[in-house]
C-alpha positions in Angstrom: -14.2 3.9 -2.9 -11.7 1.8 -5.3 -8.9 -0.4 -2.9 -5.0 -0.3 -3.3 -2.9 -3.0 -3.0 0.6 -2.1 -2.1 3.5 -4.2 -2.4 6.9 -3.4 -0.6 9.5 -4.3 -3.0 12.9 -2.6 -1.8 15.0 -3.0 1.3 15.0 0.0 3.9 18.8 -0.3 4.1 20.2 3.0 3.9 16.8 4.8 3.9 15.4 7.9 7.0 13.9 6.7 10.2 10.8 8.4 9.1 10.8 6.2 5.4 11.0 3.1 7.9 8.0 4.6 10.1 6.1 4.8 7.1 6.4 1.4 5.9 5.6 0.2 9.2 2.1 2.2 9.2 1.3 1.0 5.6 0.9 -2.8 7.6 4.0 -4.0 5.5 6.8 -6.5 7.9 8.4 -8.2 5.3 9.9 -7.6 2.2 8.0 -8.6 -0.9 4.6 -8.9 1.5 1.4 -7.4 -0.1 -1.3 -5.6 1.6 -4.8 -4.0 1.0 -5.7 -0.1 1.4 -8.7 1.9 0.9 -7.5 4.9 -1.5 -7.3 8.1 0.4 -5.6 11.0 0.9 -3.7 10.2 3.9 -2.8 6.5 1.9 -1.8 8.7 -1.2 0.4 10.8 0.8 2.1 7.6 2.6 2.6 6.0 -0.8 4.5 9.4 -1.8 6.8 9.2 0.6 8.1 5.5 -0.3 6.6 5.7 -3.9 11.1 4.3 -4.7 10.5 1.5 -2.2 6.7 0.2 -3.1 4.9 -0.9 -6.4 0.8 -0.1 -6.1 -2.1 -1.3 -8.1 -5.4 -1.0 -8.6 -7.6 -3.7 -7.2 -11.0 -3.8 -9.6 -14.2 -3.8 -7.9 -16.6 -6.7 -8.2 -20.1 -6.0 -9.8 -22.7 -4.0 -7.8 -25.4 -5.8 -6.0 -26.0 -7.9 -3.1 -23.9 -11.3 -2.8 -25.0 -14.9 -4.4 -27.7 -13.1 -6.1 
C-alpha cells in the first residue's frame, strides 16, 4: 500500500469546528508540520474535507526485498 504525506499549509481561522476536528485526526498541531499516512479510504475522505487547507504527495516506495541485502 503506497504512503501519503500530508502537509497542513493554511490557518483554520475562519473555518467549521468539524474542518478543525479533522485536522486534528490527520496527527497535524502545527501549521506547516508534515506527517505520514497509509492511503485509504477513510484517509482519502479526510483529505477531501480539508483538500483547501492541505498539500499531499506521494511518498515512493523503496525497492522490494529484505533490508541490507
Amino acid at each position: 500500500m503506497s504512503k501519503l504525506q500530508i502537509t497542513w499549509v493554511r490557518s483554520l481561522a475562519g473555518y467549521d469546528r468539524d474542518q478543525r476536528q479533522t485536522i486534528k485526526a490527520l496527527g497535524l498541531r502545527r501549521l506547516h508540520q508534515s506527517v505520514e499516512h497509509e492511503d485509504s479510504d477513510t484517509i482519502q475522505g479526510m483529505l477531501h474535507k480539508v483538500r483547501h487547507m492541505v498539500l499531499v504527495s506521494p511518498i515512493p516506495e523503496g525497492p522490494t526485498g529484505k533490508k541490507g541485502a
